[in-house]
Backbone as a chain_set.jsonl record, in Angstrom:
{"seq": "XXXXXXXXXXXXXXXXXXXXXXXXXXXXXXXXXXXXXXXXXXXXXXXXXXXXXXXXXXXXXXXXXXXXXXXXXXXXXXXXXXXXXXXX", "coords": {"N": [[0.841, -1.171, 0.0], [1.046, 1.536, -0.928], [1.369, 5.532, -0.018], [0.166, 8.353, -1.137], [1.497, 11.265, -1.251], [-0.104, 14.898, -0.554], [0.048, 17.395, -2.769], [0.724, 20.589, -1.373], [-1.547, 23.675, -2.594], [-1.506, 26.589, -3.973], [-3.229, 29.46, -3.988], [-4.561, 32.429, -5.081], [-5.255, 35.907, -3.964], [-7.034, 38.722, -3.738], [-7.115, 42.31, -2.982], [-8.8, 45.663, -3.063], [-7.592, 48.687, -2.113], [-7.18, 51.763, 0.191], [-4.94, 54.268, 1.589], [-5.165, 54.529, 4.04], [-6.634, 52.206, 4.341], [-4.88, 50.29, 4.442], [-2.99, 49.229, 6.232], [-4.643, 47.954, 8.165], [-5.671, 46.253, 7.096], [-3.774, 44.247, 6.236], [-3.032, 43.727, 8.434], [-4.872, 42.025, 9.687], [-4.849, 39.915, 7.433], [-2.043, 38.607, 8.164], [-3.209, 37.564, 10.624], [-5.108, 35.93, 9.469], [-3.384, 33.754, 9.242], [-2.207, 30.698, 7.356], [-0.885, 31.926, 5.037], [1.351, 32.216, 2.649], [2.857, 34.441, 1.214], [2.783, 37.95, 0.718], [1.91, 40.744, -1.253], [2.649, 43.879, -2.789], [0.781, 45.847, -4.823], [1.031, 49.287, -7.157], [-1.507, 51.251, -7.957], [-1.093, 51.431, -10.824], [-0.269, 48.79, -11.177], [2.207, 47.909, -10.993], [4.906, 46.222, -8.779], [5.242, 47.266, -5.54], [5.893, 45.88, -3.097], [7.642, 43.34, -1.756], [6.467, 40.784, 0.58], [7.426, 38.169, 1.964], [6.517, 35.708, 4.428], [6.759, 33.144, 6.478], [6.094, 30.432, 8.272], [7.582, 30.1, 10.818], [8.99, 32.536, 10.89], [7.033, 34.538, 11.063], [6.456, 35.776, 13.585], [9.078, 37.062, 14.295], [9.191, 38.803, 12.504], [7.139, 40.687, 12.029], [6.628, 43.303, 12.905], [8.75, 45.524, 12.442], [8.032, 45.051, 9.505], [5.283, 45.934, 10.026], [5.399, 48.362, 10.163], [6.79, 49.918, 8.256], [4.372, 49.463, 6.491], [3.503, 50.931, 7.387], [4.303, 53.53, 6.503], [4.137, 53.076, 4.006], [1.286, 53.193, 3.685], [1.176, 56.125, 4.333], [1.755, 57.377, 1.988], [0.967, 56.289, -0.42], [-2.638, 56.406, -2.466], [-3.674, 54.647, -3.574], [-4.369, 50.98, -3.578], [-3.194, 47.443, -4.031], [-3.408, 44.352, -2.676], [-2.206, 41.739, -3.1], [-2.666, 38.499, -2.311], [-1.324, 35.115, -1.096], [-1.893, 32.266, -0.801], [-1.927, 28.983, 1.117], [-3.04, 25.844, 0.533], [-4.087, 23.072, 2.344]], "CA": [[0.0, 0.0, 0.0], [1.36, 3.231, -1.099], [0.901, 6.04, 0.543], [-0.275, 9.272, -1.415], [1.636, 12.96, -0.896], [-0.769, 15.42, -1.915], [1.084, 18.799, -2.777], [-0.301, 22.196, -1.035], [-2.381, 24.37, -3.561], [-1.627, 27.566, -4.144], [-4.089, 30.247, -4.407], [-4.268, 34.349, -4.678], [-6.74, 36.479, -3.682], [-6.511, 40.509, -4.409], [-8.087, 43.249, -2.33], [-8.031, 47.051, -3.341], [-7.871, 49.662, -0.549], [-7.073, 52.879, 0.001], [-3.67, 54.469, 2.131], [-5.665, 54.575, 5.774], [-7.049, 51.1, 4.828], [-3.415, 49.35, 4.194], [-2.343, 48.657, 7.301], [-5.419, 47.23, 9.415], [-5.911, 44.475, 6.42], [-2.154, 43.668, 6.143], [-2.771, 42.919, 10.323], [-6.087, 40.563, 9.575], [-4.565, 38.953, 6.173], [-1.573, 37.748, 8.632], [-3.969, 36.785, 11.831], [-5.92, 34.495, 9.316], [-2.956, 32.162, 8.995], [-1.637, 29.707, 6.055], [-0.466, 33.16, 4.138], [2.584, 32.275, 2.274], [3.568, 36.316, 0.712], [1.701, 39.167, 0.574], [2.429, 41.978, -2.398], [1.466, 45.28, -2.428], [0.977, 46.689, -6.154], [0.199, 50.217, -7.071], [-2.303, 51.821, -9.313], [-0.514, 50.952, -11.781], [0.077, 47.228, -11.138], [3.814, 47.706, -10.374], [4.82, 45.604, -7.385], [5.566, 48.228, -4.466], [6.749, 45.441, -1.85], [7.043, 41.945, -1.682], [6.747, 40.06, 2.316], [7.353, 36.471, 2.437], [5.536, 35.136, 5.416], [6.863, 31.699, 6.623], [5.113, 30.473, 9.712], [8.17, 30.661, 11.86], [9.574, 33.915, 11.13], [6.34, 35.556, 11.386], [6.334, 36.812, 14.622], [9.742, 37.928, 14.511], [9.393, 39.799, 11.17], [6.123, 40.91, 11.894], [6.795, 44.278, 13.836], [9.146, 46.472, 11.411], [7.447, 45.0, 8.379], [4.082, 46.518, 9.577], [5.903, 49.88, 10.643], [7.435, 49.644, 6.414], [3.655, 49.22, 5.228], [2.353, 52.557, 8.086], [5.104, 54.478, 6.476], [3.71, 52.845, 2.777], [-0.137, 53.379, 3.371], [0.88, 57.666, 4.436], [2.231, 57.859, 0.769], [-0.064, 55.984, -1.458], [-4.04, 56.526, -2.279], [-4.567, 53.239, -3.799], [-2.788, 49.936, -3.801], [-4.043, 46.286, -4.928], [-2.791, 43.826, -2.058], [-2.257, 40.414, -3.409], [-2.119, 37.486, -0.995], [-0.496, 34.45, -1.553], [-2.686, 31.224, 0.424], [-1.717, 27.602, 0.767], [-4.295, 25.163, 1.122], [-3.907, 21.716, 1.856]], "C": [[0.893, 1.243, 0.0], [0.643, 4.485, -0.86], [1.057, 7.772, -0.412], [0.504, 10.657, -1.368], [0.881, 13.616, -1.467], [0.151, 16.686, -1.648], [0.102, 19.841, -2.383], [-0.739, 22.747, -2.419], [-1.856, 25.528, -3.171], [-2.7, 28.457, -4.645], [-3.767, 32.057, -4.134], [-5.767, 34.762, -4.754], [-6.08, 38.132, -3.61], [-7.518, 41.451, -3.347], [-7.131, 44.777, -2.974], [-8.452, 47.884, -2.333], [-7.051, 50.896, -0.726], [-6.034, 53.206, 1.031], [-3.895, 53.509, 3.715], [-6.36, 53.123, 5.759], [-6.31, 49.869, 4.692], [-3.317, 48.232, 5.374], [-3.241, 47.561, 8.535], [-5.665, 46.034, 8.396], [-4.774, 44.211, 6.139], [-2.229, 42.83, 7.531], [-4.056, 41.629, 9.848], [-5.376, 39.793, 8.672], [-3.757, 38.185, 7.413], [-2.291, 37.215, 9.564], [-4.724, 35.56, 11.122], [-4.492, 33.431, 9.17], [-3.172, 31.753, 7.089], [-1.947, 30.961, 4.539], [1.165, 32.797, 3.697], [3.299, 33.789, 1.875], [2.425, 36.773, 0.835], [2.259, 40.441, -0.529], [1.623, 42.631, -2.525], [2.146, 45.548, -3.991], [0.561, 48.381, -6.363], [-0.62, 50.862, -8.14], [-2.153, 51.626, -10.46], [-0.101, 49.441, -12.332], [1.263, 46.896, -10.994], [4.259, 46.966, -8.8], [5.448, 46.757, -6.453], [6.662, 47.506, -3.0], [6.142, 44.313, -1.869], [6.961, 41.434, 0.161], [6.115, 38.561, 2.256], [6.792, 36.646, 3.455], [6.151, 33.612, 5.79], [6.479, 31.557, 8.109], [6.011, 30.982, 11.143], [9.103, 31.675, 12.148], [8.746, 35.117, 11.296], [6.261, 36.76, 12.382], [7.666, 37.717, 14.978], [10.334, 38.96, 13.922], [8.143, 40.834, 11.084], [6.069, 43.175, 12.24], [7.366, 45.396, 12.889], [8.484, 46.032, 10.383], [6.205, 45.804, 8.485], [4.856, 47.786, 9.644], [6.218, 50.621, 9.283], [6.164, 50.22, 5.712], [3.04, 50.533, 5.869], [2.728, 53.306, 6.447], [4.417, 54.42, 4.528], [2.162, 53.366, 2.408], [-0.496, 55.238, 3.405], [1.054, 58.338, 2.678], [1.101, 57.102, -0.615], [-1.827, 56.187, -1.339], [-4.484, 55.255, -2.753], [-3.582, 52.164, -3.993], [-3.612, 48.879, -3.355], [-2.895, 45.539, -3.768], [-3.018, 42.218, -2.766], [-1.76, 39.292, -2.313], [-1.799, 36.028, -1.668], [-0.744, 33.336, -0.627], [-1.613, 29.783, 0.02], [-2.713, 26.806, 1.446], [-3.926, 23.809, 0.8], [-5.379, 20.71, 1.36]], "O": [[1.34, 1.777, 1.016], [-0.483, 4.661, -1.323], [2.143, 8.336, -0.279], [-0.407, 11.467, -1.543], [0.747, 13.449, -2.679], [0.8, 16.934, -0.632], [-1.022, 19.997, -2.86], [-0.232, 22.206, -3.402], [-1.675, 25.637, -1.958], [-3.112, 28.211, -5.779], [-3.052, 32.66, -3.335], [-6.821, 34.34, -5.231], [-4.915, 38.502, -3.462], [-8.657, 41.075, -3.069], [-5.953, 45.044, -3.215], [-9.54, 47.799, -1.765], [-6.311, 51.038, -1.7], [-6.03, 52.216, 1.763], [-3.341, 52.553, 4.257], [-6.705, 52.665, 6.848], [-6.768, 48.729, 4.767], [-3.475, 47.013, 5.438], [-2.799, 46.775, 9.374], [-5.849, 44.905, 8.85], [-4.985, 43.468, 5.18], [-1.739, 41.726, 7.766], [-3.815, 40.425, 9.771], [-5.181, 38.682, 9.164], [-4.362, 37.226, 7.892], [-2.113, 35.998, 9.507], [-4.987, 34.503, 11.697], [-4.739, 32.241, 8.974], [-3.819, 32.192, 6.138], [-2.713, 30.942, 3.576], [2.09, 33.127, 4.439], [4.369, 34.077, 2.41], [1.334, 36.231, 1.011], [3.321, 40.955, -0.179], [0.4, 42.495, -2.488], [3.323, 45.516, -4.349], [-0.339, 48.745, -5.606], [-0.151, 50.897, -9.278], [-3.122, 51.637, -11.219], [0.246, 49.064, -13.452], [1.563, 45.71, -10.859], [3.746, 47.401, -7.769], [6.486, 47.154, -6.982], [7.54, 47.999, -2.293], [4.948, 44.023, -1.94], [7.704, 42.102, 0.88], [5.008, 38.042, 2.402], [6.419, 37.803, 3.649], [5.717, 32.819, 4.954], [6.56, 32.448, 8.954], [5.664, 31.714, 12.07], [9.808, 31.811, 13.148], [9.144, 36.256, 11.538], [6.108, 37.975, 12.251], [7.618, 38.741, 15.659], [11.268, 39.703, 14.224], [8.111, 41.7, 10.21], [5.4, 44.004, 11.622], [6.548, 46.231, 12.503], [7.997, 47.091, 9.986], [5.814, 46.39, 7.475], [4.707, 48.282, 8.527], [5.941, 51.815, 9.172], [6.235, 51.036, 4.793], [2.242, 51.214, 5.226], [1.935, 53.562, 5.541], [4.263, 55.451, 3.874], [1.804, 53.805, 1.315], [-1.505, 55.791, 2.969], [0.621, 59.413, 2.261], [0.67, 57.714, -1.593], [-2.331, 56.129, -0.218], [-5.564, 54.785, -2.395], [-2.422, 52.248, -4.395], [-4.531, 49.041, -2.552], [-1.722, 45.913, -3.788], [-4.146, 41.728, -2.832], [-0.713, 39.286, -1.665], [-2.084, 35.903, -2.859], [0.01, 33.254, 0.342], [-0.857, 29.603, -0.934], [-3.15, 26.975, 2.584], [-3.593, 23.334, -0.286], [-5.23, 19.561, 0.946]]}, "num_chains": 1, "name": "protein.A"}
């Protein structure tokens, strides 16, 4: 009897938001969990900033990266967050 690996799935999911609404869905996207990256594009569709995510560097990357996206959400009016799931 052989036993199966199935491979994680990748999926993306896109939200568009506005400077002042960057930073409080950057904090929920990571609280839901099994977030591989997150990329911030802007108006234009240019990538602005990539942030790996791996489960166990989260919490100790978590802190200046949001402080990166304050300092990102005072300067832009619109910007296309792409998330980056794994689903087993």
């Amino acid at each position: 009897m052989t036993e199966e690996k199935k491979e994680p799935k990748t999926r993306f999911e896109e939200f568009r938001v506005n400077g002042g609404e960057l930073l409080n869905k950057v904090k929920e996207i990571i609280h839901e969990g099994n977030v591989r990256r997150i990329i911030l594009k802007d108006e234009h569709g240019k990538t602005f900033m990539e942030i790996p995510l791996t489960v166990g560097v989260v919490g100790a990357i978590v802190a200046p990266v949001l402080a990166a996206i304050g300092a990102i959400a005072a300067l832009a009016s619109s910007l296309t967050i792409v998330v980056e799931k794994i689903e087993n």
